[in-house]
N, CA, C and O atoms as a printed pandas DataFrame, in Angstrom:
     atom_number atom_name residue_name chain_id  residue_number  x_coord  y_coord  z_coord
0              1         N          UNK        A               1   73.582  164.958  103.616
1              2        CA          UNK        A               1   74.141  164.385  102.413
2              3         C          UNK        A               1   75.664  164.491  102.507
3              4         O          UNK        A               1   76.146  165.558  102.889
4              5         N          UNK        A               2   76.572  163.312  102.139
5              6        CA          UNK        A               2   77.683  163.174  102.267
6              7         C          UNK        A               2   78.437  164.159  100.999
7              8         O          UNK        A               2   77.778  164.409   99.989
8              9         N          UNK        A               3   79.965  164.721  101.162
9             10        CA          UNK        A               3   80.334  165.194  100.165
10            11         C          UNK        A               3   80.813  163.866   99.232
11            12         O          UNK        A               3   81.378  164.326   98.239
12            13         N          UNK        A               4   80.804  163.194   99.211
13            14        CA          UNK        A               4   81.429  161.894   98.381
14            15         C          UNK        A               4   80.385  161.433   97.663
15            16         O          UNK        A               4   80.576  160.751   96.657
16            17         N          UNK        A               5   79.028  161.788   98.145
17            18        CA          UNK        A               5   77.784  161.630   97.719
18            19         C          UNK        A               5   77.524  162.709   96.477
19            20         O          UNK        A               5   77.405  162.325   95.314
20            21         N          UNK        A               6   77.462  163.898   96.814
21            22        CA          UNK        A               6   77.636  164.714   96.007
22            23         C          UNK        A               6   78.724  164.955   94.577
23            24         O          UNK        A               6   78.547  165.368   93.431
24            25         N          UNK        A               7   79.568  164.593   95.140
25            26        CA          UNK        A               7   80.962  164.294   93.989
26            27         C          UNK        A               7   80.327  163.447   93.210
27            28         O          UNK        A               7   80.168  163.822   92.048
28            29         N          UNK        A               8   79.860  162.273   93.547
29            30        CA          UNK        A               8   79.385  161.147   92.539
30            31         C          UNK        A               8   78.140  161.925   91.979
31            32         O          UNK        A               8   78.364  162.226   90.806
32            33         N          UNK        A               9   77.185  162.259   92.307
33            34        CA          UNK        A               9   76.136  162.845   91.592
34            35         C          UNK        A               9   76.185  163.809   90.389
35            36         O          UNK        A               9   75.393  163.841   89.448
36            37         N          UNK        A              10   77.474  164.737   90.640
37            38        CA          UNK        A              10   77.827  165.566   90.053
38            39         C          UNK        A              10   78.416  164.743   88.826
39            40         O          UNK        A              10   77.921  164.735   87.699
40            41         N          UNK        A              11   79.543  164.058   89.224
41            42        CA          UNK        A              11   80.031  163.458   88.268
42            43         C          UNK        A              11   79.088  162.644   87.308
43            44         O          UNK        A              11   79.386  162.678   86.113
44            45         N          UNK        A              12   77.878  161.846   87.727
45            46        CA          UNK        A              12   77.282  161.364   86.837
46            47         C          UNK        A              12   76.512  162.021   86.116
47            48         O          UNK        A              12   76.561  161.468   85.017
48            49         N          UNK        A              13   75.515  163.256   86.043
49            50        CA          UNK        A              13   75.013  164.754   85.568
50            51         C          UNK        A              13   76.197  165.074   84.402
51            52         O          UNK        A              13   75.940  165.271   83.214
52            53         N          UNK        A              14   77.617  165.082   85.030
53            54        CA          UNK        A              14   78.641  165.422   84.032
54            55         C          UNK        A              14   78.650  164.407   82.686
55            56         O          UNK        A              14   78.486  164.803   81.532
56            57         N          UNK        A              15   78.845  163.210   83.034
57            58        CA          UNK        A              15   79.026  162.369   81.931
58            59         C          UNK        A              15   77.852  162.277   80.935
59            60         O          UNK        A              15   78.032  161.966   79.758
60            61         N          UNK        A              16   76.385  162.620   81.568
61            62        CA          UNK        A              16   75.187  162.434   80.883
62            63         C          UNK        A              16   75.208  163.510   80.133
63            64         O          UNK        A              16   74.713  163.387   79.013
64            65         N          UNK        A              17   75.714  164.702   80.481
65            66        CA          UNK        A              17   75.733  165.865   79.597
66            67         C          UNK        A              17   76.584  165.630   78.357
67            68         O          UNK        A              17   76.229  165.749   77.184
68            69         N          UNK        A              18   77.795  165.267   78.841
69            70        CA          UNK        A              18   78.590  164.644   77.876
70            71         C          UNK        A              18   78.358  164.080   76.826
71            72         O          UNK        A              18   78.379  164.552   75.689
72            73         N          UNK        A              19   78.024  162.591   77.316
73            74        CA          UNK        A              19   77.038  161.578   76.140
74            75         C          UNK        A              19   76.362  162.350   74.959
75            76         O          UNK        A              19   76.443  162.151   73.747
76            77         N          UNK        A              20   75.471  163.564   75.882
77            78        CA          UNK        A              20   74.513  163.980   75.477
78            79         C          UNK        A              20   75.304  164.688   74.140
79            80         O          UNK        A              20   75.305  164.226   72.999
80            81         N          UNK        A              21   75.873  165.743   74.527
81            82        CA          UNK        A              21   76.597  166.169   73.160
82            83         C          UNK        A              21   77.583  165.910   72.569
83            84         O          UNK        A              21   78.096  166.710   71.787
84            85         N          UNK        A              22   78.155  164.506   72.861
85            86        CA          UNK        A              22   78.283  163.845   71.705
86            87         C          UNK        A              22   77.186  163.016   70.304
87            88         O          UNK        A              22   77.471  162.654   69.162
88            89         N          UNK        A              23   76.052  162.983   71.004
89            90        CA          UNK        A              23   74.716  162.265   70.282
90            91         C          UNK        A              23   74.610  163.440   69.702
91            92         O          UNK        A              23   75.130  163.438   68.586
92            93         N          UNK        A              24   74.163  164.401   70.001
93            94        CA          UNK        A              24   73.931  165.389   69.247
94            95         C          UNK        A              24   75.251  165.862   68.169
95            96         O          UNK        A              24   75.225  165.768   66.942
96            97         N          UNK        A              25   75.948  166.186   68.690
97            98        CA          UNK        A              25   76.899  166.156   67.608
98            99         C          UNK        A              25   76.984  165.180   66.160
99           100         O          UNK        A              25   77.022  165.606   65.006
100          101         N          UNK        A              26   76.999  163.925   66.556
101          102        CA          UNK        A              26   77.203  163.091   65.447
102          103         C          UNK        A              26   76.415  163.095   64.787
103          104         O          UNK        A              26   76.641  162.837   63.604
104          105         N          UNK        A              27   74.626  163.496   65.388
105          106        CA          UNK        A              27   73.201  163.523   64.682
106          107         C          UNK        A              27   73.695  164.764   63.624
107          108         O          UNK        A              27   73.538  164.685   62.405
108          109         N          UNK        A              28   74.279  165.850   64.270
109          110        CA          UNK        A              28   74.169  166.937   63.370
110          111         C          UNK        A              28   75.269  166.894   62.215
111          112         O          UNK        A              28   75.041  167.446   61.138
112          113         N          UNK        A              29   76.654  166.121   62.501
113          114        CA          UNK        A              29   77.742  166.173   61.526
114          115         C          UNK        A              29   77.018  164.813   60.161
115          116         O          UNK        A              29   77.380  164.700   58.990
116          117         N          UNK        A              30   75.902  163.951   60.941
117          118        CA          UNK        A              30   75.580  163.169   59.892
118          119         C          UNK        A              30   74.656  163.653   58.636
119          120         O          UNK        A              30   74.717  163.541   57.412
120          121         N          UNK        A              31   73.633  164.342   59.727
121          122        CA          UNK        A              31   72.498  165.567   58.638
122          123         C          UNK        A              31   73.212  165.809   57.685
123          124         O          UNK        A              31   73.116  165.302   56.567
124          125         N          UNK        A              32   74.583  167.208   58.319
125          126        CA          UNK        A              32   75.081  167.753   56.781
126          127         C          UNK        A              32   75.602  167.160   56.278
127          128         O          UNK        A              32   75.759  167.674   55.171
128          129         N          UNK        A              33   76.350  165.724   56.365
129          130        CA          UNK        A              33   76.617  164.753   55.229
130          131         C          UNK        A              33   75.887  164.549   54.387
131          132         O          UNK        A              33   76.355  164.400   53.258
132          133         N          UNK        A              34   74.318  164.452   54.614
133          134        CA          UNK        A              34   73.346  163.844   53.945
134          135         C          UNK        A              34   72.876  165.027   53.158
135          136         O          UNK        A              34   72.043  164.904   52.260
136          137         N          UNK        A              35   73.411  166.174   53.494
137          138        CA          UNK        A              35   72.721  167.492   52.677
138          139         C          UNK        A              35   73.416  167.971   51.407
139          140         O          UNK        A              35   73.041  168.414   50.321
140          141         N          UNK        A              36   74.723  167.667   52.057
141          142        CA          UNK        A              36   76.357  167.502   51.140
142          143         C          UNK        A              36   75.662  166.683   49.874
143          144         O          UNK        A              36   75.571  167.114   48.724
144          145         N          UNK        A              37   75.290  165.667   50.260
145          146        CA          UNK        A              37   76.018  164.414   49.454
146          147         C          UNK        A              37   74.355  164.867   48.213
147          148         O          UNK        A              37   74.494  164.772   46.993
148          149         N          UNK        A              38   73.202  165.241   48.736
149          150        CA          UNK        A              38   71.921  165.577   47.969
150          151         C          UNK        A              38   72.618  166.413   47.303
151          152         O          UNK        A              38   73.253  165.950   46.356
152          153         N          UNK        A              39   72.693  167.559   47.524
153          154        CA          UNK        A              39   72.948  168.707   46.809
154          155         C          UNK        A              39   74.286  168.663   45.648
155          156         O          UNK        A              39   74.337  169.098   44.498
156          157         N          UNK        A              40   75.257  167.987   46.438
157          158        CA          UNK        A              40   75.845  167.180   45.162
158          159         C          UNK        A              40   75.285  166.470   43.925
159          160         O          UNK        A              40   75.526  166.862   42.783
160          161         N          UNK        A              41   74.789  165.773   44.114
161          162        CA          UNK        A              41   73.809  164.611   43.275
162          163         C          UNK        A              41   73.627  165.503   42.340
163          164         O          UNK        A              41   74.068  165.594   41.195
164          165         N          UNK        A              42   72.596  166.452   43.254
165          166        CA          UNK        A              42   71.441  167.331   42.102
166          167         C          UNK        A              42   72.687  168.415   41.663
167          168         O          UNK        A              42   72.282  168.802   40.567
168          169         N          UNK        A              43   73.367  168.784   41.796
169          170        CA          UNK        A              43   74.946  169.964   41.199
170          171         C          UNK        A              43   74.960  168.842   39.853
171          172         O          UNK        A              43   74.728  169.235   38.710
172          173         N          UNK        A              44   75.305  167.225   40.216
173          174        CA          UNK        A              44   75.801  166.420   39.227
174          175         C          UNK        A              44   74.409  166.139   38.180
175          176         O          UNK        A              44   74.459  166.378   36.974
176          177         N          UNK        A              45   73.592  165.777   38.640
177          178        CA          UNK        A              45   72.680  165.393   37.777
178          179         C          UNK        A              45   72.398  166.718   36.855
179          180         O          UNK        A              45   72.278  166.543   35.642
180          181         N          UNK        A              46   72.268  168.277   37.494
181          182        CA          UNK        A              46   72.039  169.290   36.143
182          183         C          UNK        A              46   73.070  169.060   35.248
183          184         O          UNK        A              46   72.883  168.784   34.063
184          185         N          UNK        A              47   74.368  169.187   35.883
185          186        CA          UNK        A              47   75.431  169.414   35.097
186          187         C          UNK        A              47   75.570  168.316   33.507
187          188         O          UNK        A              47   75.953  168.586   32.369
188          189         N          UNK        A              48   75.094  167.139   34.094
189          190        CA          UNK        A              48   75.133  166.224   32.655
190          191         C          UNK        A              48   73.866  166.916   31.916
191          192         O          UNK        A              48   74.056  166.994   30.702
192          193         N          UNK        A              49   72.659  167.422   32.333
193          194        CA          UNK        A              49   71.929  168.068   31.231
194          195         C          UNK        A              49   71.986  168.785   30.221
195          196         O          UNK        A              49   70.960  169.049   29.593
């Protein structure tokens, strides 16, 4: 196996990891938006009771 071969392999493993936690990231910064924004609601909806 060539080292130029290897460099590229590596490098593509690198970027997939990458990708990878960026997807995950945005999955998780979107969740707690969505947990934010509930729990707000329901903070707002007692509060007018």
């Amino acid at each position: 196996m060539s080292k130029k071969f290897f460099i590229i392999c590596i490098s593509i493993v690198g970027a997939l990891a990458v990708a990878a936690a960026a997807v995950a990231a945005f999955v998780i910064i979107k969740e707690k938006h969505k947990k934010d924004e509930a729990e707000l609601e329901h903070y707002l909806d007692s509060a007018i009771q």
